[in-house]
N, C-alpha and C positions, 0 to 999 in steps of 0.2 A: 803295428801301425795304428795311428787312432782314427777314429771313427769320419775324424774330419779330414783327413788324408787318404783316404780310402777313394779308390779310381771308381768311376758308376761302371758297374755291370749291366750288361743287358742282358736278357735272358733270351734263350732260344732253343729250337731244334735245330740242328746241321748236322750233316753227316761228316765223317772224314775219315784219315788211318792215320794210324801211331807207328814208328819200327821200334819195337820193344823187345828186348830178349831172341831179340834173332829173328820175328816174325811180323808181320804187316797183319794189323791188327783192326777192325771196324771200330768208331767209336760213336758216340752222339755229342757233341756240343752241346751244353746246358747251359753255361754264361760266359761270357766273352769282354772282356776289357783293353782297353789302348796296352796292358802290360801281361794279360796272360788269359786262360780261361781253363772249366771245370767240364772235364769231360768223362761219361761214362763208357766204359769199356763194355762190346758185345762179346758174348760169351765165346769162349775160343780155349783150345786144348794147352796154350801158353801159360797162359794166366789165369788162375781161378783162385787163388787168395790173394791178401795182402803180402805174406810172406814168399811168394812167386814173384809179388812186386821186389822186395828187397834183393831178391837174389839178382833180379833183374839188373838192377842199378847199382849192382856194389860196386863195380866198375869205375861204372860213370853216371852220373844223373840226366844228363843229357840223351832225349832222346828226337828222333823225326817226325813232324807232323805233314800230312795232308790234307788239306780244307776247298775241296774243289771247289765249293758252292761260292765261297768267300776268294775263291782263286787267290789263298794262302798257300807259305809252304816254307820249310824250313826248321830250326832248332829252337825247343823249345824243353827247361828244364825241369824234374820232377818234385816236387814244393812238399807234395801233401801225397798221402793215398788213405782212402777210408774204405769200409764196405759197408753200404747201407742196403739192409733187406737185402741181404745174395747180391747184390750188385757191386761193384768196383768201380768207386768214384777217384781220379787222379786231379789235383788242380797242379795246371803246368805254367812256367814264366816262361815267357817269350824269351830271346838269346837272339838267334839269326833268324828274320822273317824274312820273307820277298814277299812282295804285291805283285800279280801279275797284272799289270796296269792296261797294259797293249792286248793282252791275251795272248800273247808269244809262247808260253808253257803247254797249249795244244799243237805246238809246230816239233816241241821237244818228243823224243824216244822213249825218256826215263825223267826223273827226277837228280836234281844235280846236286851233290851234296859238298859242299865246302869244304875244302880240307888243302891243309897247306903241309908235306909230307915228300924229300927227297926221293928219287928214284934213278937207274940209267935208263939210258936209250942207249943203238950203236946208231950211225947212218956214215955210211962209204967208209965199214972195218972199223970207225972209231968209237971211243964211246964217250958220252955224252952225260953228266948229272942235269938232270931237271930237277923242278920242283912243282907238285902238283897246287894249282888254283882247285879246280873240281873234279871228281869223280861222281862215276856212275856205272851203271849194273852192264853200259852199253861200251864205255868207254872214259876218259882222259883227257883235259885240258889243261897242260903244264905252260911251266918258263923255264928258257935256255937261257946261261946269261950269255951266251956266244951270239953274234949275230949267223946266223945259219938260212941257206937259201937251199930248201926242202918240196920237192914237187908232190900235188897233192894224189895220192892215190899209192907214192912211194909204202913199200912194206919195210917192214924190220922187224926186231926182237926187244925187248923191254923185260925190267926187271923193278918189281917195284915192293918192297919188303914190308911196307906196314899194311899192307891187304895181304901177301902170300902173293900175291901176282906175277906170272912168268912168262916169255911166250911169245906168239906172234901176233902183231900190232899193226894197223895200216894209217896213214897220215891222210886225212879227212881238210885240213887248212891248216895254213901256216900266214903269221904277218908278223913284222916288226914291232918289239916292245918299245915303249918308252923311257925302258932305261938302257936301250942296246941291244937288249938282246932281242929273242925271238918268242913267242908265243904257238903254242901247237895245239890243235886238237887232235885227238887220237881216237881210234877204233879197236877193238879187241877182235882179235882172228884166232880161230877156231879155240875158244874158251864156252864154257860150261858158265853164262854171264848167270845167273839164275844163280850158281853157287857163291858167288863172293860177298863172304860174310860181313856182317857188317855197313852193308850199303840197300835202302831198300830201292824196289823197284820204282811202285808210285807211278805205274805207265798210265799215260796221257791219251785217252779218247776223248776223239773230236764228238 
């Protein structure tokens, strides 16, 4: 990109976490742009080279940020990784951001991570394909395309293959989509939420 296409950075200190390689990570924010920002990794038993980075992302480049200060949050992609003087600089492009505008993210349990991803359900013996809108370390907010009239607190079992996810589930709300069907959120019962991989926590103090 040339010199005069280049977005103003501004510089700073901010705190925040990355889920990188399986683990929730400390980082610092150093500079920050409308399209992405350059943040230093705090020392943690995950990560200690660059080639930690790599192993990290062969996967996927994508990884999750938390920016409380900035009441940021969301996917952001891995561009660059350097180590300057022992330290691990990453610069990441923003993907999926949220502004939490309202301040609504101190009423959440967890951080809610996007993810559009088939699963069942059963409710009254049948079963049910959803499709998941977000996940979290707490729980599930899918689409049915059935219209379905679901009482909240109702239990059931769920099955949801791109996390490993099995088990028993409780119904937290239910309302009508706009395209028919039904909207749910969900709760995990008696699941090990801490364990599933892949999703970080990101828990919300007031």
């Amino acid at each position: 990109m040339s010199e005069g296409k280049r977005y103003y950075r501004k510089k700073l200190t901010s705190q925040g976490l990355i889920y990188i390689a399986g683990e929730e990570i400390e980082m610092s924010v150093r500079n920050l742009s409308i399209t992405g920002l350059l943040a230093e990794l705090s020392s943690n038993p995950a990560i200690s080279s660059i080639a930690d980075i790599f192993a990290a992302i062969k996967v996927t480049t994508k990884v999750d940020i938390y920016l409380p200060e900035m009441r940021l949050m969301g996917e952001a992609e891995v561009v660059r990784a350097d180590l300057i003087e022992g330290h691990i600089y990453l610069a990441l492009e923003f993907c999926q951001l949220s502004h939490d505008v309202d301040n609504t993210l101190y009423t959440r349990k967890a951080y809610r991570k996007e993810m559009v991803a088939p699963g069942l359900i059963v409710f009254n013996r049948e079963k049910y394909t959803f499709t998941t809108r977000n996940v979290s370390v707490t729980g599930l907010m899918v689409h049915l395309e059935e219209k379905l009239e679901v009482a909240d607190g109702t239990m059931t079992v769920f099955d949801f293959k791109r996390l490993n996810l099995r088990g028993e589930i409780k119904v937290v709300w239910s309302e009508p989509a706009e395209d028919g069907g039904t909207y749910i959120g969900l709760e995990y019962l008696h699941m090990e939420k801490t364990d599933i991989k892949g999703i970080p926590a990101f828990e919300f103090k007031s």
